[in-house]
C-alpha positions as CSV (number, residue, x, y, z in Angstrom):
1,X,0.0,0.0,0.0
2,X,1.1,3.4,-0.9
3,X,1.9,5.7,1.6
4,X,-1.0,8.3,-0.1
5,X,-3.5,5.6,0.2
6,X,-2.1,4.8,3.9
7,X,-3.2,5.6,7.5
8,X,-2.4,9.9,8.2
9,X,1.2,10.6,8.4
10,X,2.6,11.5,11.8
11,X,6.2,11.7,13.3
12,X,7.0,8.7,15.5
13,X,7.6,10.3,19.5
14,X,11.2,10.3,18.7
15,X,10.7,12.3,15.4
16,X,8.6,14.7,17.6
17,X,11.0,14.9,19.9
18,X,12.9,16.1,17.5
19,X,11.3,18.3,15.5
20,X,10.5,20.5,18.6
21,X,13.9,20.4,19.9
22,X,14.8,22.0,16.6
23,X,12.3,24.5,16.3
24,X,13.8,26.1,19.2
25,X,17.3,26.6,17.3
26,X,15.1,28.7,14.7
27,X,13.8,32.3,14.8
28,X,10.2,31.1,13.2
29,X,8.5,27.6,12.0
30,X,9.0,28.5,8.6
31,X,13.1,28.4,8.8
32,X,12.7,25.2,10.1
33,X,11.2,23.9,7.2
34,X,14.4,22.4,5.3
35,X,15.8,20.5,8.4
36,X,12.0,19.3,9.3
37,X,11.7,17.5,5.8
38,X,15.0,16.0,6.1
39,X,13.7,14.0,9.9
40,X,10.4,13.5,7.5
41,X,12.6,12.3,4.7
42,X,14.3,9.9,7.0
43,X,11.4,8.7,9.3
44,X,9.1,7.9,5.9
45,X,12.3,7.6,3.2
46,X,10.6,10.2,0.8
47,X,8.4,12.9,0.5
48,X,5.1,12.4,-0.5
49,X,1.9,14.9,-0.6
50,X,0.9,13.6,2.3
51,X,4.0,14.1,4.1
52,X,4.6,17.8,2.7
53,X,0.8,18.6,4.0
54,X,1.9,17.1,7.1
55,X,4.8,19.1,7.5
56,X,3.1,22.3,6.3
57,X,0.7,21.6,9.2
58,X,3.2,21.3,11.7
59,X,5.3,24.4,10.7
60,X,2.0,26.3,9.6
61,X,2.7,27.1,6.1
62,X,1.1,26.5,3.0
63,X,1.2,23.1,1.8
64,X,2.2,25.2,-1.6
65,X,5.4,26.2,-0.1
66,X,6.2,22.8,1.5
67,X,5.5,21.5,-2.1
68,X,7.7,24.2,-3.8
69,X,10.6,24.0,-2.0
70,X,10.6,19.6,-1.7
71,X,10.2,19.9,-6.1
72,X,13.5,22.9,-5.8
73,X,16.0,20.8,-3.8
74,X,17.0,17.1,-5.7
75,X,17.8,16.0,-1.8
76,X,14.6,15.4,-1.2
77,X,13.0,12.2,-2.5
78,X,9.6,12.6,-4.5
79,X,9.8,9.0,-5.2
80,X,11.0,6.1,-3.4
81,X,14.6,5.4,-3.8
82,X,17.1,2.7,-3.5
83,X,18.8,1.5,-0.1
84,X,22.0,3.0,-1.9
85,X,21.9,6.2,-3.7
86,X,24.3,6.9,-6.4
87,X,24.4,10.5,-7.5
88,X,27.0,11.4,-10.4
89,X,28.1,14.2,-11.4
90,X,27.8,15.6,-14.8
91,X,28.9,18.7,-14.5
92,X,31.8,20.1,-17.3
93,X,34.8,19.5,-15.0
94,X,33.1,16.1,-14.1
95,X,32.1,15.5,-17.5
96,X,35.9,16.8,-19.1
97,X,37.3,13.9,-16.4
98,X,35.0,10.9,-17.5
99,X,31.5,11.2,-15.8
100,X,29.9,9.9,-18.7
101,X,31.8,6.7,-19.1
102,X,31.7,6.3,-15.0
103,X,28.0,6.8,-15.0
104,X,27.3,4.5,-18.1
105,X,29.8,1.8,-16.2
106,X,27.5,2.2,-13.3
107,X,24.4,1.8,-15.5
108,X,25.2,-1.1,-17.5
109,X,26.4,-2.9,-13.9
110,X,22.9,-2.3,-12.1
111,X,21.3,-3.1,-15.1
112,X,19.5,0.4,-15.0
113,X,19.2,4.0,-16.2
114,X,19.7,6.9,-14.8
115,X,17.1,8.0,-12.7
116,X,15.9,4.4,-11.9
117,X,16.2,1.6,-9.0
118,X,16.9,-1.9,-9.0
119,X,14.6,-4.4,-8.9
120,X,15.5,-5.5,-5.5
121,X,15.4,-1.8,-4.4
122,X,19.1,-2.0,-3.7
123,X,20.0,0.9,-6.0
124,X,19.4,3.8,-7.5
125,X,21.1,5.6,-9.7
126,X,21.1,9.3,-10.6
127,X,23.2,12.2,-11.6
128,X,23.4,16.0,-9.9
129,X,24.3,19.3,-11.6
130,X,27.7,20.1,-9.7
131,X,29.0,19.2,-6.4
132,X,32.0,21.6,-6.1
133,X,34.5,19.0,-6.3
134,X,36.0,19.7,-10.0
135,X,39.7,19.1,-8.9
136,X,39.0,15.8,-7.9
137,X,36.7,15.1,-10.8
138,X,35.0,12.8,-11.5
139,X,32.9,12.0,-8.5
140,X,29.5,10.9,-6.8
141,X,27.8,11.3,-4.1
142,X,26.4,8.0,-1.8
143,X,22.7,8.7,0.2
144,X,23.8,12.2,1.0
145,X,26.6,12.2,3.3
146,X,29.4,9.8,1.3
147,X,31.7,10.9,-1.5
148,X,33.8,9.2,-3.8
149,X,36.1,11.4,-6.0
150,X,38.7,10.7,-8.6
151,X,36.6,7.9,-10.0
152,X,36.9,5.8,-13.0
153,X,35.0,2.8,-14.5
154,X,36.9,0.5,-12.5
155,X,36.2,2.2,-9.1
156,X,32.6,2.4,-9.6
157,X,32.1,-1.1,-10.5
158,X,34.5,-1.8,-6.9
159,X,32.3,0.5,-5.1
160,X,28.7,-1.3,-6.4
161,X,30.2,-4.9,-5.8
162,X,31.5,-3.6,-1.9
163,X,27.9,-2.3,-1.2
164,X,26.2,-5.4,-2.5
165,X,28.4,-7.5,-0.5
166,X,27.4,-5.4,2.9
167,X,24.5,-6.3,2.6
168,X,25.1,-10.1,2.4
């Protein structure tokens, strides 16, 4: 079932917990918006409308905004995504320094295109517009909060058969 089709979203107590010791590091609600979707984002793994009218509710904006700002930033999910996920970048420096051919290695490994997760919802792969790293290009990003620079064919393939094999 579909979390749009499911029971009314709502933080779990520690998400609460949470989310109000946070607005208190804020001058309003509505500054508090980007770090509220990312506990939303992790207590549901992606955004849905339900979750940005629940959010809007609890930092009493319009759902409009919530909506707005989740379709601006790629860090939010609109979609769900893969256990791992691969972010490339394609920007000129990347690009100049062999994104394409790391990203079309990664692709023809997973069996999948950009933009797309694999069957077993292991993976997903996708590509962002610059991560400031053009000295040490080409590189990717891992869920958000890992980075792999310097890359070539070789090293992505090394990196997608090290993930698969942490997860038995």
């Amino acid at each position: 079932m579909s979390q749009a089709s499911a029971a009314p979203v709502s933080f779990s107590a520690a998400a609460l917990k949470e989310y109000s010791e946070l607005l208190g590091r804020y001058p309003t609600r509505r500054a508090a918006l980007l770090p509220t979707l990312w506990i939303a984002q992790r207590e549901f793994g992606w955004i849905t409308p339900a979750v940005e009218e629940y959010v809007a509710m609890l930092l009493e904006l319009p759902p409009a905004h919530v909506s707005s700002v989740v379709s601006f930033y790629t860090m939010f999910y609109r979609r769900p995504v893969g256990r791992f996920h691969l972010e490339v970048c394609t920007n000129l420096s990347c690009r100049l320094r062999g994104a394409d051919r790391v990203l079309e290695a990664a692709a023809r490994k997973l069996g999948i295109a950009p933009g797309e997760t694999t069957a077993d919802g292991l993976f997903t792969l996708g590509t962002v517009e610059c991560m400031a790293s053009c000295g040490t290009a080409p590189m990717l990003q891992l869920n958000h909060d890992r980075y792999y620079e310097n890359l070539d064919e070789g090293a992505v393939l090394k990196l997608i058969d090290e993930l698969k094999h942490s997860v038995g």
